[in-house]
N, C-alpha and C positions, 0 to 999 in steps of 0.2 A: 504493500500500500504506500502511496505515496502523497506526500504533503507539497504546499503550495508555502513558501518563506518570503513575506513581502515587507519590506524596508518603505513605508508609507512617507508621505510628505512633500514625495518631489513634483514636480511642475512636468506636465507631458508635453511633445509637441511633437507635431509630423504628420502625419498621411497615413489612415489604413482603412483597408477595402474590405467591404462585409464580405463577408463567408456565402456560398450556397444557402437558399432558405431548407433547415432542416424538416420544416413539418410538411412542405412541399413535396422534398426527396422522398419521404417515408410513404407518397401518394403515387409517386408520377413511376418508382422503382419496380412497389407493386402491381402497377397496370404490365407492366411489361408481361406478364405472363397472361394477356387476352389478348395476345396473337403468336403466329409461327414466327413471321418478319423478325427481323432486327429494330430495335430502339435502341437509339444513338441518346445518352442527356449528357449536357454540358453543365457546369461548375456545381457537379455535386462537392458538398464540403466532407471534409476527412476528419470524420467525427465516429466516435463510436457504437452509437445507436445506428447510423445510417450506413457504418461498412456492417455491425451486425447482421443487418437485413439483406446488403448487398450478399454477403457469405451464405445468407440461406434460403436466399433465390438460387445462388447455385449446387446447392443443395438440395434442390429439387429435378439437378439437370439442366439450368438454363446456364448456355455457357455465358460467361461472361469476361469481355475483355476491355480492359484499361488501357484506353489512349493515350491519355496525358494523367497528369496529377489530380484533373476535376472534371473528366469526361471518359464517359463506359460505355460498352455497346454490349447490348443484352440479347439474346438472339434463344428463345423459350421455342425452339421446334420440338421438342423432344422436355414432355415433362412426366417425373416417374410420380405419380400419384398417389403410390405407395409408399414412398417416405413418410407423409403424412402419420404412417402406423408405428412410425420409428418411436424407440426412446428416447436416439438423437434430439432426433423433432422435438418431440416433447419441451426438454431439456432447454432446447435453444429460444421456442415459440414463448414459454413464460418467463424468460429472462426477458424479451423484449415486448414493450406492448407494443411498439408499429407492426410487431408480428399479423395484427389483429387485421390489419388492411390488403393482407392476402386474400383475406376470406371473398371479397367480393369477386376478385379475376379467378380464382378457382373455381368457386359457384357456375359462374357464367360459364365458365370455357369446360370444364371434367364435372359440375352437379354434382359433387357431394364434397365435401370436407369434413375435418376436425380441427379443432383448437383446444389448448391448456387454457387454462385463465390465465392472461396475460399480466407480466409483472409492469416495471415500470417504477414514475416518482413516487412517493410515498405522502404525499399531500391532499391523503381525503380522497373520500369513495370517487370512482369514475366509473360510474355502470358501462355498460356494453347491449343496457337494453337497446336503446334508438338501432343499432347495429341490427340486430337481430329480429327484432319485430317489424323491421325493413323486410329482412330476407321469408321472411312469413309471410308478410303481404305479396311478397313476389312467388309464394308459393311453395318456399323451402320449408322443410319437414324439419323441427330443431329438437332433439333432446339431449337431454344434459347426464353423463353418466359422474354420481357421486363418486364413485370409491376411486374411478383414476381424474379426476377434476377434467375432463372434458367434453366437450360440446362435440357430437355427431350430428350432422346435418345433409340432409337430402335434399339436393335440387335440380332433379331431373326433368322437372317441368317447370321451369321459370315462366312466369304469365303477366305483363305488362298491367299496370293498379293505379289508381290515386290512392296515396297516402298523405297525414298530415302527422308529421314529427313532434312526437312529446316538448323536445328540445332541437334548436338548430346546430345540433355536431356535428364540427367540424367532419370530424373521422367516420361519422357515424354518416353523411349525407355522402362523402366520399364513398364510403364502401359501398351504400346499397347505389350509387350511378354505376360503379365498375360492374356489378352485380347486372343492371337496369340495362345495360349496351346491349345487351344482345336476349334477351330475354324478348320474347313472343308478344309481339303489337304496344302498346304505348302504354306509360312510366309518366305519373305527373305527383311530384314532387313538390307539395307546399312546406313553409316554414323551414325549408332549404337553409341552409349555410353556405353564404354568399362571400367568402374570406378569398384576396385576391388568389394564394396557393388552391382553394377550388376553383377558382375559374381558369387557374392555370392547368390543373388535371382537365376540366373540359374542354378547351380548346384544344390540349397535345390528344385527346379523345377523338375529335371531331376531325382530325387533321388524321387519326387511324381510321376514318371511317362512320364512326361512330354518328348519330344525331340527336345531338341535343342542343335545346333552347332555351333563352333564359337565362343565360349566364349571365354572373352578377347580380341578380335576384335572387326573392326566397321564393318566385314559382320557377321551377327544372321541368323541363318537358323532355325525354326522351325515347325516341322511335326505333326501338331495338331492331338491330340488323344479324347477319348471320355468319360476318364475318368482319373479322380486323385486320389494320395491315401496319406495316412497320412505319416509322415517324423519328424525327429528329425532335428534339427539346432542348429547353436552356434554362435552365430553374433561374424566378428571382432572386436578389440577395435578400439577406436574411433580416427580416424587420424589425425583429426582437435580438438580433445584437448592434445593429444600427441605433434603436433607443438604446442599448446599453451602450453605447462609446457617447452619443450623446449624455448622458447622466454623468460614467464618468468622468466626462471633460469639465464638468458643473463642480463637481464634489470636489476635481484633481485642482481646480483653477486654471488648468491647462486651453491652449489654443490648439484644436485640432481639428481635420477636413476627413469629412466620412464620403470615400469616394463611390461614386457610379450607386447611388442609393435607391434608381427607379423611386422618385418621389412621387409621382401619380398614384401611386400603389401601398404609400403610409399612410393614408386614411388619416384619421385627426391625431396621430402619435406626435409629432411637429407641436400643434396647437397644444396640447397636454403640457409637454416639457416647458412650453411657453406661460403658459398657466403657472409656471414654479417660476417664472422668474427668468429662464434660461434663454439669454438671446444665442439664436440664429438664424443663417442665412443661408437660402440658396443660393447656389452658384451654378448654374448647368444643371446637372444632374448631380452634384456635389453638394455638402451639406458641410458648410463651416460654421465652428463653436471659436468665438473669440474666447480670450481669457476672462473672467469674472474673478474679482473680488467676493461680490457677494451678490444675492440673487432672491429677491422677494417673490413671495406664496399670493396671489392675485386671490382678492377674497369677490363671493359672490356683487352684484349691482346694489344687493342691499344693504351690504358690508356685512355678510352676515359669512362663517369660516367656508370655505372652500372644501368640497368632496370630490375626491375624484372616485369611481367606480370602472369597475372591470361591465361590459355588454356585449353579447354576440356581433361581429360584423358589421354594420362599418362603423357599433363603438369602441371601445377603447380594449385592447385586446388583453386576457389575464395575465399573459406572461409577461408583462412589464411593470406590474402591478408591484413586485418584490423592486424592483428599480426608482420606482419613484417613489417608493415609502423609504429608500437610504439616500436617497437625493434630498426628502425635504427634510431629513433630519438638520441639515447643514445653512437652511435657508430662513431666508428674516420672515417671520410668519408660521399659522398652523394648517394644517393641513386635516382633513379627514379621510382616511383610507377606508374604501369597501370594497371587498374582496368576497365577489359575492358566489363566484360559482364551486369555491376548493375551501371546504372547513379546518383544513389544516396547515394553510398554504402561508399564514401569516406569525404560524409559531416560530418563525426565525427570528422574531423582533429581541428576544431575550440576550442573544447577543450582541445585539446592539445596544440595547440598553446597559450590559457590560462593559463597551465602549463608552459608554458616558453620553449615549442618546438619549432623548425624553421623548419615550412613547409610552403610551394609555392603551394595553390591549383592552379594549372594552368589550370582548369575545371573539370568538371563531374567526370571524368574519370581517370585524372592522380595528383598524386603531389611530387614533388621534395621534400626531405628530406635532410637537411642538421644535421647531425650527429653532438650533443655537446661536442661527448668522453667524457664523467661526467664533463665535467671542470664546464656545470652551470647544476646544478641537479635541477630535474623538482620539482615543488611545488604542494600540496595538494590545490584542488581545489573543490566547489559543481558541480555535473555534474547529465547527464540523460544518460541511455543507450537508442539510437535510435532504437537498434537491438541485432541479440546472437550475432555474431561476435564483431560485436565494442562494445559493452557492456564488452566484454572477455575484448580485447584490453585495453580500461579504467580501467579495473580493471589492468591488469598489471601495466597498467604506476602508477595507484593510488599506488601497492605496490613499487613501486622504489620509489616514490614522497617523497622530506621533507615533514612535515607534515601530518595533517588530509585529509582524503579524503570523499566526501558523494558521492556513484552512490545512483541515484532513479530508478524508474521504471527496478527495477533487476528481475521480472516479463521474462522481455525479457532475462534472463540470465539464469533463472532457466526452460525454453524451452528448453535450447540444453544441460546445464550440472549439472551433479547431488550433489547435497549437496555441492555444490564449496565448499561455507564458513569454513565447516568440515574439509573436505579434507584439507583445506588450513593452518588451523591453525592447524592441526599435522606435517603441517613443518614448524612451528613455528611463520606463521604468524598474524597480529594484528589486525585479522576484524571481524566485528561484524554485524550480520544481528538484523534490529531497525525496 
C-alpha cells in the first residue's frame, strides 16, 4: 500500500491538460462489445478503474490493442460467453462497479448474462434497481441467486417499451440504451439522464448504426436495429478533474490554465466555482485561474447564506461536491453544503476539521462551512482517502496545508485520476508517492 507525502504551502503554476473523462470510458469501453467491427476510442485516461475494465473486456475474448498511450482499438468478433460462469469473472466483476455496464451490450448482442454485486466507492447505498427494472421492461427475465450473490438474467427476447425511470442514472439510462439498440421495435425512455458522457455514448451509438433520438434530453427515443458496426471515438476531458484543478488553484493561491477543457460541455460547474468567489476566465477552449489572495462565498439576493446542492444533469454534478466543500473552507464567507444523493459521501469532513477547518456536519447529507479567509491556514495532518472524490478533496487541502501531509489508501485516488502525483509536481508541487 502506498501513501501520498505532501509538503503543502507552495504556490502552483503552469499548464495541465484534463485526463480522459473517466465515467464516459467506463460507457463508451462497454459498448464495444455490441458489435463484431472494431472500435477505435481516443484519450482514454490510464486510471485504474478504466484499464480494470479494459483487462476484462478482454477477458471475454475481445482482442484489444493499444495505439498510443490514450487510444485502443477493441475488435469483440469473437466473445466466449462463458467466462461469465468463471470465478475469474466473478472475482474481477465485484471488485469493479463499471463492471455493471456490460450488462446492457451483453443482453442485447448473447440475451443472457450474470453479474456479482458490484463493489466500488464506499459512500452510501447505490442501488442497481433503475438498471435492472430497465432490462425487465425490455423483457429480460432477472433472478437473483442468494448463496453465490449473483444476478442470472434472461434476455432472449428483448421487446422495444416506454419506461419512466425511478431516478435519472447516469449508468442506469446508459445500460438499459446499450440494452434498447437492438432490441425488437421502439424504446422510449422518459426521465432519461441527459449528462454530456451520455450523449456522448449516443452519438458514438448512432455513428455504429444504432437510432436514437433525443439526445441531450430526459425523453431517448430508440429504434432498435439488428445490427452494429464499428466506429471511431474520442472521449471528452474529464469534468470532474477540471473542477478539481480549478479549486485547487483557489485553495493553492496559484495561477494556473486548464487546457483544451470543451467548455460547452461544463454545464454550470464554471458558475459554481464563481459563486465561491473564484475568478476565471476563458480563453479559447482554455480555462485560466489567476492567483487569488482570497476569495469570497456570494451569498443569496436576499443576503440570506448560500447553498450549493448536488442535481441530476445539467445541475451541479455530485462528484464535485467533496471539492467545493475544501475550497470554501479557505474562503471569506459560509457556505451551505447539500449533498443530496450519497449518505455517506460527506463523512470526510472530520478530517478537515482536524486541519483546523470549521465545518457543522448537520447530518448525512449536509454541512455548513464557515470560511477562515486564510486568517488560520489549515495544518498538515495523517489522513485516509475514504473514496476518489474526497481523497481529491484531501489532497487539495493537504496542498494549501502548513506543513506535512500523509493520504493513505490513495489506491482510491489512483481509480478516477491519472498519475496525479506527476502531473502535480510539474507545477511545482511537493509530493511524493511512498
Amino acid at each position: 500500500m502506498s501513501i501520498f507525502r505532501i509538503k503543502g504551502g507552495k504556490k502552483l503554476h503552469g499548464e495541465i491538460i484534463p485526463q480522459g473523462a473517466k465515467n464516459e470510458a467506463l460507457q463508451v469501453i462497454s459498448a464495444v462489445l455490441l458489435t463484431e467491427q472494431p472500435v477505435t476510442i481516443h484519450n482514454i485516461p490510464d486510471i485504474r478503474d478504466v484499464n480494470k475494465l479494459i483487462e476484462l473486456v478482454g477477458d471475454f475474448g475481445c482482442r484489444v490493442e493499444k495505439l498510443s498511450d490514450s487510444s485502443y482499438r477493441f475488435s469483440a468478433a469473437t466473445v466466449n460467453i462463458d467466462y461469465l460462469e468463471t470465478d475469474e469473472y466473478r472475482q474481477k466483476a465485484a471488485a469493479l462497479r463499471g463492471s455493471v455496464m456490460l450488462l446492457g451490450p451483453i443482453l442485447a448482442r448473447f440475451g443472457k448474462a450474470n453479474i456479482p454485486k458490484p463493489g466500488g466507492d464506499k459512500i452510501g447505498r447505490r442501488r442497481l434497481d433503475t438498471h435492472f427494472i430497465g432490462f425487465q421492461k425490455l423483457g429480460a427475465q432477472f433472478n437473483f441467486d442468494s448463496q453465490d450473490h449473483l444476478f442470472h438474467i434472461d434476455a432472449s427476447h428483448l421487446q422495444g417499451t416506454y419506461m419512466l425511470l425511478d431516478e435519472a442514472s447516469v449508468t442506469g439510462t446508459a445500460n438499459i440504451i446499450m440494452a434498447a439498440v437492438m432490441a425488437k421495435g421502439k424504446t422510449t425512455i422518459y426521465n432519461a439522464a441527459c449528462e454530456p458522457y451520455l450523449q456522448q455514448l449516443c452519438l458514438m451509438l448512432n455513428r455504429m448504426g444504432a437510432n436514437i433520438s433525443g439526445i441531450g434530453s430526459n425523453l431517448i427515443t430508440i429504434e432498435g436495429v439488428t445490427k452494429l458496426n464499428g466506429t471511431e471515438h474520442t472521449l471528452l476531458p474529464d469534468m470532474i478533474e477540471i473542477g478539481s484543478f480549478i479549486g485547487m488553484a483557489a485553495m493553492t493561491q496559484s495561477e494556473i490554465t486548464i487546457k483544451n477543457c470543451r467548455i460547452d460541455m461544463l454545464g454550470m460547474i464554471p458558475d459554481v466555482f464563481r459563486k465561491l468567489g473564484i475568478k476565471l476566465e476563458f480563453r479559447g477552449d482554455d480555462i485560466y485561474i489567476p492567483a487569488q489572495e482570497s476569495y469570497e462565498i456570494e451569498t443569496f439576493i436576499d443576503g440570506s447564506i448560500m447553498t450549493i446542492a448536488d442535481a441530476p444533469w445539467p445541475g451541479f454534478t455530485p462528484d464535485l461536491i467533496s471539492i467545493v466543500l475544501v475550497v470554501a473552507t479557505q474562503a471569506k464567507g459560509s457556505v451551505l453544503i447539500h449533498q443530496k444523493m450519497f449518505e455517506s459521501r460527506l463523512f470526510f469532513v472530520d478530517k478537515l476539521i482536524d486541519m483546523g477547518a470549521q465545518i457543522i456536519l448537520c447530518d448525512p447529507h449536509r454541512a455548513n462551512v464557515i470560511g477562515l479567509n486564510r486568517k488560520h491556514q489549515l495544518r498538515g495532518i495523517k489522513m485516509s482517502s475514504p473514496d476518489i472524490r474526497a481523497g481529491v478533496a484531501l489532497l487539495i487541502a493537504a496542498l494549501s496545508a502548513n506543513g506535512v501531509s500523509e493520504i493513505s489508501s490513495i489506491e482510491q485516488i489512483d481509480r478516477g485520476y491519472q498519475k496525479i502525483d506527476e502531473r502535480l509536481r510539474q507545477l511545482g508541487a511537493d509530493i511524493q508517492r511512498i
